[in-house]
One Martini backbone bead per residue (centre of mass of N, CA, C, O) as a GRO file, in nm:
protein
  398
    1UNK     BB    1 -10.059  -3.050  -4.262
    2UNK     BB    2  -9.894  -2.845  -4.435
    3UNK     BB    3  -9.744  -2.756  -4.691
    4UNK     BB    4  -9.398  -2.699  -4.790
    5UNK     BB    5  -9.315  -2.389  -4.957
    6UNK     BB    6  -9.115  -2.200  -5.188
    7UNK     BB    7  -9.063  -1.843  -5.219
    8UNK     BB    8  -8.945  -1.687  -5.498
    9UNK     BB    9  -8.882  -1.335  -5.431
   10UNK     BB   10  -8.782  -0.967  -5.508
   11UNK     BB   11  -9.079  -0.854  -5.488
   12UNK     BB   12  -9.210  -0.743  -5.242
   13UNK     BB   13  -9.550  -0.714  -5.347
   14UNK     BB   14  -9.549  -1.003  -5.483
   15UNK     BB   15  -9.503  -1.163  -5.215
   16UNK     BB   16  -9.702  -1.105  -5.116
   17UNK     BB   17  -9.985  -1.164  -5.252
   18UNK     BB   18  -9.842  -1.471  -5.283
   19UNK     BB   19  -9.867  -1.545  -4.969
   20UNK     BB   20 -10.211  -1.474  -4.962
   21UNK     BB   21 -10.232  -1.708  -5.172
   22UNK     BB   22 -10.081  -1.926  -4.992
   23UNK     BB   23 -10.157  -1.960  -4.668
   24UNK     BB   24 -10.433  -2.147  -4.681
   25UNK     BB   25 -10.269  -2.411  -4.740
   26UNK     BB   26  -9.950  -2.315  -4.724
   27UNK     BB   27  -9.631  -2.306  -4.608
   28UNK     BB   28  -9.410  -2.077  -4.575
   29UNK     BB   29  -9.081  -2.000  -4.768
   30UNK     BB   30  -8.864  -1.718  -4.804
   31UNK     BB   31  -8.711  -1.546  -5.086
   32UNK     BB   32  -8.549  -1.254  -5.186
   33UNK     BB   33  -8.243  -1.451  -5.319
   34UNK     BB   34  -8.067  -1.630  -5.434
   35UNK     BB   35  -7.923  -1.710  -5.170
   36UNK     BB   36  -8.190  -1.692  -5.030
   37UNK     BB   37  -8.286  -1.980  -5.186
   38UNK     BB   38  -8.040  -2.189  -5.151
   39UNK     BB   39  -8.072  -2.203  -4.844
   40UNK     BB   40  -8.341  -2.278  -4.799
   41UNK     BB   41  -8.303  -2.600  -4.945
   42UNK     BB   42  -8.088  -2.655  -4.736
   43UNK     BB   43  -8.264  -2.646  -4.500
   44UNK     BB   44  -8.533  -2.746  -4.689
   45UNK     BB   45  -8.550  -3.071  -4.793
   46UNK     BB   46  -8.897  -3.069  -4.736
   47UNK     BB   47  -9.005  -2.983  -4.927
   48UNK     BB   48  -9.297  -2.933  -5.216
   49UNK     BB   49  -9.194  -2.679  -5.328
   50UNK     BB   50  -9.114  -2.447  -5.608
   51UNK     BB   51  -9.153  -2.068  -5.650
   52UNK     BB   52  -8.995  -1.906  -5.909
   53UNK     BB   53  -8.834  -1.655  -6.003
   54UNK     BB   54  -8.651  -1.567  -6.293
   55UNK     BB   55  -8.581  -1.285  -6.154
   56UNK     BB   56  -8.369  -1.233  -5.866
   57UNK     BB   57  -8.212  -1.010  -5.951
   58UNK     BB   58  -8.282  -0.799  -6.242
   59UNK     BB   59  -8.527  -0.737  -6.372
   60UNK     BB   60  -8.502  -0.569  -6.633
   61UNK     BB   61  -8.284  -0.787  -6.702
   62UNK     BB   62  -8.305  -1.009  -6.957
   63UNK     BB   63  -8.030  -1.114  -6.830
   64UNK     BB   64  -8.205  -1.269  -6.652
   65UNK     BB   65  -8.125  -1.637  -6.526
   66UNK     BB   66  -8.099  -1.672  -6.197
   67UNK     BB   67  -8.362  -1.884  -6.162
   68UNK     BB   68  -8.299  -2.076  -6.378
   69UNK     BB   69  -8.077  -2.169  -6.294
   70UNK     BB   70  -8.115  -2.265  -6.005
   71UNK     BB   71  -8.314  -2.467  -6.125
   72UNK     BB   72  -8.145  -2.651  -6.227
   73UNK     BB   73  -7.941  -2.709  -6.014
   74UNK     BB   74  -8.162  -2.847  -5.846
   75UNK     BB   75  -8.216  -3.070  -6.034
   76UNK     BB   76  -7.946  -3.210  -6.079
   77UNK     BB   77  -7.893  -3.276  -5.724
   78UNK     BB   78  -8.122  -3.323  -5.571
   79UNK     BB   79  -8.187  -3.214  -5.300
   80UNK     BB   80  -8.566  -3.213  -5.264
   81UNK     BB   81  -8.686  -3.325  -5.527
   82UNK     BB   82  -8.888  -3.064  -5.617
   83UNK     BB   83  -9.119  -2.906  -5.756
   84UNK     BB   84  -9.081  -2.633  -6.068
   85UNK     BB   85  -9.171  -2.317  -6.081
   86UNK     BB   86  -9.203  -2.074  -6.289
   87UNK     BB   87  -9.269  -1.710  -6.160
   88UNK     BB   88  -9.331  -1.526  -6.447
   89UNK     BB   89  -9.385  -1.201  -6.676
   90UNK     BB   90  -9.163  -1.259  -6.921
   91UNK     BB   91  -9.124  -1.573  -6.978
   92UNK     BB   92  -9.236  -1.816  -7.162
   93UNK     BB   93  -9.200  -2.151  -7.293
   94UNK     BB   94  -9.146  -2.164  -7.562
   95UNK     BB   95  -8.860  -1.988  -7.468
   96UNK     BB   96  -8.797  -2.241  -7.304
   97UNK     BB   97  -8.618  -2.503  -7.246
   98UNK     BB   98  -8.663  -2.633  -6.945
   99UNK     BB   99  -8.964  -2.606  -7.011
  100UNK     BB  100  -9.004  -2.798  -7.230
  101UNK     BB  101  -8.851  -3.071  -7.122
  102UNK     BB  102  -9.125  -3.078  -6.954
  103UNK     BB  103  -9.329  -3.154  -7.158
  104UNK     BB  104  -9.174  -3.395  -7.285
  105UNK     BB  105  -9.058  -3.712  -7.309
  106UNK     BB  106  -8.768  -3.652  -7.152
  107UNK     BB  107  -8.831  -3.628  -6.850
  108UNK     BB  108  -8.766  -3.486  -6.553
  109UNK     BB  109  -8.666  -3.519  -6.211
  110UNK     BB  110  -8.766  -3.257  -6.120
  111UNK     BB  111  -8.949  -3.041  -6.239
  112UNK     BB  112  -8.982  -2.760  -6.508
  113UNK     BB  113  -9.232  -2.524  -6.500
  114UNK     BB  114  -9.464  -2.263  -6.632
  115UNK     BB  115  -9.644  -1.961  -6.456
  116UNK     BB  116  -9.791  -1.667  -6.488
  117UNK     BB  117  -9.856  -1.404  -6.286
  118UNK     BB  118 -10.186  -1.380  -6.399
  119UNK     BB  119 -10.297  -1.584  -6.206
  120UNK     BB  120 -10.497  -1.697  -6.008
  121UNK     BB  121 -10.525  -1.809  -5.712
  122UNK     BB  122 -10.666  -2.100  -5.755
  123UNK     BB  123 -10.498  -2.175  -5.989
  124UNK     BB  124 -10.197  -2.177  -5.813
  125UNK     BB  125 -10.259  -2.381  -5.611
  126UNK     BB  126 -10.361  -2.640  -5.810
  127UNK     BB  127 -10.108  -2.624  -5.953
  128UNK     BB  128  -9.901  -2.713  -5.706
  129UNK     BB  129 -10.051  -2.957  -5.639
  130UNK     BB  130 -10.028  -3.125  -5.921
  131UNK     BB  131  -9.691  -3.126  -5.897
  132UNK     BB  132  -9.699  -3.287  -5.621
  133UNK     BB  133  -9.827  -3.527  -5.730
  134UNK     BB  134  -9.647  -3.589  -5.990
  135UNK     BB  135  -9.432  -3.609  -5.859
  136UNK     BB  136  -9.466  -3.877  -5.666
  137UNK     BB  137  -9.574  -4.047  -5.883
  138UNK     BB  138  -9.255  -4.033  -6.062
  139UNK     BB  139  -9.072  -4.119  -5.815
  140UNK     BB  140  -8.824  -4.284  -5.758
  141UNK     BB  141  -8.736  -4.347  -5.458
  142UNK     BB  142  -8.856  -4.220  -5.209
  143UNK     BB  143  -8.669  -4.269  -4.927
  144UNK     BB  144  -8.492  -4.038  -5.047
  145UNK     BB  145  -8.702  -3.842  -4.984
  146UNK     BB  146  -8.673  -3.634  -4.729
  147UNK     BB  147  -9.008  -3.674  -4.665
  148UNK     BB  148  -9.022  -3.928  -4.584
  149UNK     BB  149  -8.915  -3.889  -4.298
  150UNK     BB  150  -9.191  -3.656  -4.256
  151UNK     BB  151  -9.468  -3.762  -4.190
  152UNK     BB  152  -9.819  -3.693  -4.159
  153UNK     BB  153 -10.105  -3.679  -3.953
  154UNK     BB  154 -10.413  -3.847  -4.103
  155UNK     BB  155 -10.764  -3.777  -4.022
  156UNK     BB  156 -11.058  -3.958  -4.065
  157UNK     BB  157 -11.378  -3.724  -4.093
  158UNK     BB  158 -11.670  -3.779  -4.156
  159UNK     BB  159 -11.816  -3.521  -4.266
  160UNK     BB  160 -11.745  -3.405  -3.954
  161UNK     BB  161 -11.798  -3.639  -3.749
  162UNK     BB  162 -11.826  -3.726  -3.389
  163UNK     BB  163 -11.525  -3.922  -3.357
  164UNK     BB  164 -11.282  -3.715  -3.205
  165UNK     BB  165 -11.044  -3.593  -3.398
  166UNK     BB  166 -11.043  -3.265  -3.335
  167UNK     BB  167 -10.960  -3.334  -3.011
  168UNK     BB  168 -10.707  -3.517  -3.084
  169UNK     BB  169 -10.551  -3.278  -3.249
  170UNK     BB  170 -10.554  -3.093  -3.057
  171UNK     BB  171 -10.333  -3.276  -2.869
  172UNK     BB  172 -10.124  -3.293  -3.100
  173UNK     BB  173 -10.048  -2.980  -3.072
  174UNK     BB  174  -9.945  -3.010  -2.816
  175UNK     BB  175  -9.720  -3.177  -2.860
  176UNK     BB  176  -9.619  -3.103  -3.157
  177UNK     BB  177  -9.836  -3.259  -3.380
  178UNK     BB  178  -9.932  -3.204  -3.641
  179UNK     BB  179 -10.287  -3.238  -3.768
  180UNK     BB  180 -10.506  -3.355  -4.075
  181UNK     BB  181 -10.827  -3.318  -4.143
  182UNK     BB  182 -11.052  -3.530  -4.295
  183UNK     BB  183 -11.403  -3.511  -4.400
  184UNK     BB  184 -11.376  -3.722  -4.661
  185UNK     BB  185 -11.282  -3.915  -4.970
  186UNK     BB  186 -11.179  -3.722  -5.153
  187UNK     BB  187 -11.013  -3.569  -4.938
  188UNK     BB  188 -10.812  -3.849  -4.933
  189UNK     BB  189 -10.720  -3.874  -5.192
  190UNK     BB  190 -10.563  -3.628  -5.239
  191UNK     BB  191 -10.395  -3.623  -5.018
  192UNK     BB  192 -10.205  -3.885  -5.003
  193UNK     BB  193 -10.073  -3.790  -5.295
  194UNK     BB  194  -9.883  -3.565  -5.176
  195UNK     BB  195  -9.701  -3.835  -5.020
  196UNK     BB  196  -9.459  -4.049  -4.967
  197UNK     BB  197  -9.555  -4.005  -4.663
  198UNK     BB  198  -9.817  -4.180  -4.378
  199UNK     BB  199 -10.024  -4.113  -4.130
  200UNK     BB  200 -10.304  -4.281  -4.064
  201UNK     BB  201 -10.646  -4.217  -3.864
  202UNK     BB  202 -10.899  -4.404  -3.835
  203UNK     BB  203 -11.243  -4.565  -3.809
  204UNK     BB  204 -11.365  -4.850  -3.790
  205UNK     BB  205 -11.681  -4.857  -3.640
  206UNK     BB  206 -11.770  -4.749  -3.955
  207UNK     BB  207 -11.747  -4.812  -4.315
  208UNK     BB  208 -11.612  -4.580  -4.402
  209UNK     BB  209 -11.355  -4.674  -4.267
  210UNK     BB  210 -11.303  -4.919  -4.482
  211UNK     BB  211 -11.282  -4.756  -4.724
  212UNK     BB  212 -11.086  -4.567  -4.676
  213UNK     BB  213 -10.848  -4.806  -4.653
  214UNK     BB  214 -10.912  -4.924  -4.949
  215UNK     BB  215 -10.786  -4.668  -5.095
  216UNK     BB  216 -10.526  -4.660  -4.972
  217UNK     BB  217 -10.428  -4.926  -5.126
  218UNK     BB  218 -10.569  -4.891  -5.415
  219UNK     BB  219 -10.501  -4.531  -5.440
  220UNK     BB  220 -10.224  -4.481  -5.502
  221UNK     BB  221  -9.974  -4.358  -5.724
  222UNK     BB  222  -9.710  -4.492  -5.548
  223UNK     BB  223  -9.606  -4.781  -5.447
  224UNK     BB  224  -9.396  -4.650  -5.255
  225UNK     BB  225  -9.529  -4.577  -5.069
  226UNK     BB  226  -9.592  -4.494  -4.720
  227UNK     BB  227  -9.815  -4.660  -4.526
  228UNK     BB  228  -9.974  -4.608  -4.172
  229UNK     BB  229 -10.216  -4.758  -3.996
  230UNK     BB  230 -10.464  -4.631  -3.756
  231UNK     BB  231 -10.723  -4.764  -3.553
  232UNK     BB  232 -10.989  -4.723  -3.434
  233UNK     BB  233 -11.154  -4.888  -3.131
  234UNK     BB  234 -11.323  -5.103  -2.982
  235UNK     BB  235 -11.328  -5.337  -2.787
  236UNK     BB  236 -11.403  -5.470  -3.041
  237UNK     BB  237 -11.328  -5.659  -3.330
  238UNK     BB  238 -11.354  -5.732  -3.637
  239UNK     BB  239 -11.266  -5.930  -3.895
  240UNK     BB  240 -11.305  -5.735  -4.136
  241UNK     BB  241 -11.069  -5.541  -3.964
  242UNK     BB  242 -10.822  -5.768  -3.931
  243UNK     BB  243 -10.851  -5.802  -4.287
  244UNK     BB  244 -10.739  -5.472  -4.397
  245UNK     BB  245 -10.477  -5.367  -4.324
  246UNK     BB  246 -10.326  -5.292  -4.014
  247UNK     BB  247 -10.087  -5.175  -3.841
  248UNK     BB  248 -10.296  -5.053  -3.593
  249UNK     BB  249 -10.429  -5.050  -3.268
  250UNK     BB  250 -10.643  -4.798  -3.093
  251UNK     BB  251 -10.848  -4.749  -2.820
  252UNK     BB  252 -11.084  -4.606  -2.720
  253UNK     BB  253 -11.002  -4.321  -2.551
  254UNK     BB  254 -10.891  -4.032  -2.421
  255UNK     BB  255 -10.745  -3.762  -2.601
  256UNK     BB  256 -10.492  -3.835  -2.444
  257UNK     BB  257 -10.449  -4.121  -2.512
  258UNK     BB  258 -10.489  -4.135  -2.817
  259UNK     BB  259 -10.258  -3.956  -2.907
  260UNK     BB  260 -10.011  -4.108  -2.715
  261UNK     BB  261 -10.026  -4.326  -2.909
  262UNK     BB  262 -10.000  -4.193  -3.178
  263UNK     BB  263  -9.729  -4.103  -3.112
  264UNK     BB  264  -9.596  -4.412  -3.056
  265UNK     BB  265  -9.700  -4.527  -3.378
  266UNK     BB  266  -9.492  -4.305  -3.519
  267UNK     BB  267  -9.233  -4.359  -3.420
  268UNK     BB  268  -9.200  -4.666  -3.534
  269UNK     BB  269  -9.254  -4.579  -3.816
  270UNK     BB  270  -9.003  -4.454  -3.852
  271UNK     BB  271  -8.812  -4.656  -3.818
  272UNK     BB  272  -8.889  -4.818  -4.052
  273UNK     BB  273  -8.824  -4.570  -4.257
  274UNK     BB  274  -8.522  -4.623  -4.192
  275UNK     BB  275  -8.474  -4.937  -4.249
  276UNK     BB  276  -8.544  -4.892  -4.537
  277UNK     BB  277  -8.347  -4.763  -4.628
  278UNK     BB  278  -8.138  -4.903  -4.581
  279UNK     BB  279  -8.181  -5.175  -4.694
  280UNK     BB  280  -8.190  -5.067  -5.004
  281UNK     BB  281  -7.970  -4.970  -5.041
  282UNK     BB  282  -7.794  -5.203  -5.028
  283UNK     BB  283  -7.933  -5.350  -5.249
  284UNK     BB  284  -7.870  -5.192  -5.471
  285UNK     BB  285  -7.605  -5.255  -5.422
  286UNK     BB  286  -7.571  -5.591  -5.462
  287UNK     BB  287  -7.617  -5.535  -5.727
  288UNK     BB  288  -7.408  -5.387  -5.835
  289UNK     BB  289  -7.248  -5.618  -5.797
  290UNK     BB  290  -7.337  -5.864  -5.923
  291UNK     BB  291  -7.286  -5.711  -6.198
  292UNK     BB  292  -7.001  -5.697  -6.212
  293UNK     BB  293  -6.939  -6.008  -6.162
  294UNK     BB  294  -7.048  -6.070  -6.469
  295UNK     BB  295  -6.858  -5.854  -6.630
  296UNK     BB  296  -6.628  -6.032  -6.480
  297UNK     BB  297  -6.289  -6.259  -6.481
  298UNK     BB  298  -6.309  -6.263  -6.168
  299UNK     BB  299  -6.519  -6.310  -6.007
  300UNK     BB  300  -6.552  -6.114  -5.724
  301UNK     BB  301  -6.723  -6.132  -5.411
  302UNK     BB  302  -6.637  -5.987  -5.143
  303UNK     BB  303  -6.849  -5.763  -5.162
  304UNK     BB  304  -7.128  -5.899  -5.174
  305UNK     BB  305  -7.073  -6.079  -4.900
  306UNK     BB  306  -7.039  -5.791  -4.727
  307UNK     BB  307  -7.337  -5.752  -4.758
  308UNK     BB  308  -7.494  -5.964  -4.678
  309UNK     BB  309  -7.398  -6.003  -4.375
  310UNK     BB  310  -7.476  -5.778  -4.290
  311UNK     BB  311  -7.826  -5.829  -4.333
  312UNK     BB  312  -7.816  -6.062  -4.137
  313UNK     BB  313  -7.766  -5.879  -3.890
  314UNK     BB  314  -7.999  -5.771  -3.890
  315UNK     BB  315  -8.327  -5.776  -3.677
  316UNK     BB  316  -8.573  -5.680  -3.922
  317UNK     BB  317  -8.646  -5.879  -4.115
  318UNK     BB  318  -8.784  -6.084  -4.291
  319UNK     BB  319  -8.850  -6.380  -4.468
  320UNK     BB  320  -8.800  -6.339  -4.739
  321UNK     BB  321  -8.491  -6.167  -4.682
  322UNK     BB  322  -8.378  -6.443  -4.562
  323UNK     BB  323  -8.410  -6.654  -4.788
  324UNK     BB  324  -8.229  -6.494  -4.995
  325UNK     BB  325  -7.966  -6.432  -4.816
  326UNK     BB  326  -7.891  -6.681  -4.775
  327UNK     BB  327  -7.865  -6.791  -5.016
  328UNK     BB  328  -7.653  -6.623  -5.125
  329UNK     BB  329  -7.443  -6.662  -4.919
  330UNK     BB  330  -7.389  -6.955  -5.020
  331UNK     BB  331  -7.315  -6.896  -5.297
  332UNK     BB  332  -7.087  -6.724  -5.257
  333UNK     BB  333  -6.916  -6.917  -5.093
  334UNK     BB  334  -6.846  -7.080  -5.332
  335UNK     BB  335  -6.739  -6.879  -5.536
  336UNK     BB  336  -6.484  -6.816  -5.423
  337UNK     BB  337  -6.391  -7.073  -5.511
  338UNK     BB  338  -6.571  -7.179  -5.778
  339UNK     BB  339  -6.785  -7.006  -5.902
  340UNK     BB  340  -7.000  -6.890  -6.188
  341UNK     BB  341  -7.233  -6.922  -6.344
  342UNK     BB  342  -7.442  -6.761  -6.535
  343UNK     BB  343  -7.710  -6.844  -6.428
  344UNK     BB  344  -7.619  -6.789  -6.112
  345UNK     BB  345  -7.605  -6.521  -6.155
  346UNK     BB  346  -7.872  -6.423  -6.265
  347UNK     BB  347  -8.016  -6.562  -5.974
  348UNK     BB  348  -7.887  -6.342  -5.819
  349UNK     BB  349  -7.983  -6.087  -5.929
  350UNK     BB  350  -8.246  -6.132  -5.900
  351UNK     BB  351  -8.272  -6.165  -5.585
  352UNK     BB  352  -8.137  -5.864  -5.514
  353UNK     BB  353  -8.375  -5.712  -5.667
  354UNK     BB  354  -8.633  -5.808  -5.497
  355UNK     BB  355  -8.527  -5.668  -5.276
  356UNK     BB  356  -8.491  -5.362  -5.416
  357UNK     BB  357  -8.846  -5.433  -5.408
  358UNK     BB  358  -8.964  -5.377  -5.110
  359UNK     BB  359  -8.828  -5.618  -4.979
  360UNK     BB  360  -8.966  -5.847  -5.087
  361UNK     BB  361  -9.297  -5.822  -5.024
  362UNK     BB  362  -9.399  -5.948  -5.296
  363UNK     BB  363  -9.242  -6.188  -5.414
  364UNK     BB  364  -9.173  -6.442  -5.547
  365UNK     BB  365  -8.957  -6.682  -5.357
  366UNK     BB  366  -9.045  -6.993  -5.459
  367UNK     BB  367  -8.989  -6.974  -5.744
  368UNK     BB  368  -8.682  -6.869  -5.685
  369UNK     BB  369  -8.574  -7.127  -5.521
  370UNK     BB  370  -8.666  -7.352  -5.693
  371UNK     BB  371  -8.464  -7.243  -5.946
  372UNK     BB  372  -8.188  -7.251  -5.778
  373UNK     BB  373  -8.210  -7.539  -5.699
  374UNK     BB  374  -8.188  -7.660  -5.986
  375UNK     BB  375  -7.913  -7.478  -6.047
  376UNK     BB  376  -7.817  -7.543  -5.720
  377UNK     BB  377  -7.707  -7.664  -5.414
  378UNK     BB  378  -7.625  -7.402  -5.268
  379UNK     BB  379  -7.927  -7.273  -5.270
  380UNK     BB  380  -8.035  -7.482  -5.046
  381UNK     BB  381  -8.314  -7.509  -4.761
  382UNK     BB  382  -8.385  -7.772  -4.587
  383UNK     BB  383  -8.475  -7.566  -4.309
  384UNK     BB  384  -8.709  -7.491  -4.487
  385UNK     BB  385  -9.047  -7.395  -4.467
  386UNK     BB  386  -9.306  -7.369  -4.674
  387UNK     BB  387  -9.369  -7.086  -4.533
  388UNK     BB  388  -9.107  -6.915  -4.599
  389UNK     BB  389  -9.152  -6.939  -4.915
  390UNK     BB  390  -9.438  -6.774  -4.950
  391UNK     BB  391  -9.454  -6.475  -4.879
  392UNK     BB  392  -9.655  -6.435  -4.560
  393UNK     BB  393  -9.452  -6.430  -4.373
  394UNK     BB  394  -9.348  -6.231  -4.068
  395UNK     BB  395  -9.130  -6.115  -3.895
  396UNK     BB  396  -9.027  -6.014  -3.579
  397UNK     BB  397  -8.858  -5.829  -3.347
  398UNK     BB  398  -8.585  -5.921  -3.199
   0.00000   0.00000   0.00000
């Protein structure tokens, strides 16, 4: 699937150019003027790149900062958080301080860099791709990028070998679910770094493809990425495929078959993808309470107390997450009562920023609970199994 980038260009004859030179990688949205521009990018905040010409309204007048105004402002509001090129033939780089900034020690997210217009087409491509793939890799909270919300599906078909891929992506695209075939680990490597979220469809009948999955594992470039892996499997499993972290299989069955599933295995992610972004909202929430309980001597929790509450009643929890929320949960109920001392305060707000990396789902919350126990009654759990503190059980949902 294209990533879909932004041409903001009031030159027609340079729009034309510019993109013949970018339409055989990226969807393009073009905008010919400052409103369209801004319209464009309120419209479609799920773009992955803006190519922003420096003057939007008057070329011959120097005094024209129309581009460079618009890319400040939407650095500031971060309405798509996409990284931000300027695609200029009167500006320098040396000569702008946003751009200068953007190369600086205290870089801003999403980037403002500059790139002449006398730049070849291919390397004009590489540099956009450059852009999207820093940008991924540099962004905090992912879930919070609009693209976060619309994965694409990414079919790894080693070498272009008769996998069955390409006429599955055929029928995904009968659906309306454009899918984008990957032919090498190469071209794996790159794709996945692209995307804040995604879907992949893997072949693991054959080792390249437990490969492909150890990749994805292994080498994607911000731990925060949200991948979904979709296993095509024979009748048979092998235990080496079950131990790979897969998180759906799918039995090779008619394109039309395995489309449909794929299809339903994506829907599936999505929710996920709100889940997890509620769930973290709130915790990073629940810090943010707790940091002020610290701070005050007034010691108020029921606001604390009424985010627990709230994230208790999820039905989708994992293990972890139930784990941290009740030991909070009691602790905080003490508290209204008779107060928290530093001590476990901090181990309260320690609790609640695990919660905040990723709903605790690598934290070691046994050791968090141990100490937490030594330091308070009200924080123990005596009808939680060691199995449940181990940070290994996931549960499913009720």
């Amino acid at each position: 699937m294209p990533l879909q980038i932004l041409v903001a260009e009031n030159d027609p004859d340079t729009m034309q150019t510019t993109v013949e030179a970018l339409e055989s990688e990226f969807e393009i949205i073009r905008a010919t003027d400052l409103d369209e521009a801004r319209e464009a990018v309120n419209s479609h905040p799920e773009i992955a790149a803006i190519l922003m010409d420096g003057r939007l309204e008057r070329d011959p007048d120097q005094k024209d900062r129309s581009g460079w105004e618009l890319a400040a402002e939407l650095q500031a509001t971060g309405i798509c958080r996409a990284p931000i090129i300027m695609f200029s033939q009167y500006e320098q780089t040396r000569d702008n301080d946003a751009a200068r900034a953007a190369y600086g020690p205290a870089q801003h997210v999403p980037r403002i860099t500059y790139l002449g217009k006398d730049v070849e087409d291919l390397e004009l491509i590489r540099r956009i791709l450059e852009e999207i793939h820093l940008n991924v890799r540099l962004l905090t909270n992912l879930e919070e990028v609009p693209r976060y919300h619309q994965p694409p599906i990414l079919a790894f078909a080693h070498n272009g070998s008769n996998n069955g891929f390409r006429v599955i992506a055929d029928e995904l695209k009968k659906k309306g679910e454009p899918t984008h075939v990957l032919d090498n680990l190469e071209e794996l490597k790159t794709s996945m770094n692209l995307h804040p979220s995604a879907m992949f469809a893997v072949d693991v009948t054959n080792q390249i493809g437990l490969e492909a999955i150890t990749v994805l594992h292994t080498q994607r470039s911000n731990l925060d990425q949200n991948f979904y892996i979709a296993a095509l499997t024979g009748d048979e499993i092998r235990p080496d495929v079950l131990r790979a972290g897969i998180d759906a299989f799918v039995t090779k069955d008619s394109p039309q078959t395995v489309a449909s599933e794929i299809m339903v295995r994506k829907s599936e992610f999505k929710i996920e993808i709100e889940r997890k972004q509620l769930a973290l909202r709130q915790y990073r929430k629940l810090v943010t309470q707790l940091d002020k309980i610290k701070g005050s001597r007034s010691q108020e929790v029921s606001a604390a107390l009424h985010t627990v509450e709230r994230a208790l009643d999820w039905p989708f929890l994992l293990s972890n997450e139930k784990v941290i929320l009740t030991s909070l949960y009691l602790q905080l109920l003490h508290a209204k009562k008779s107060g928290m001392d530093a001590k476990i305060e901090d181990l309260s707000i320690e609790g609640a920023t695990m919660l905040a990396q990723d709903r605790a789902a690598a934290a070691s919350v046994k050791d968090w609970i141990e100490r937490a126990r030594c330091s308070s009654a009200e924080f123990a759990l005596t009808w939680l199994e060691d199995d449940a503190l181990s940070g290994d059980v996931e549960d499913k949902d009720e």
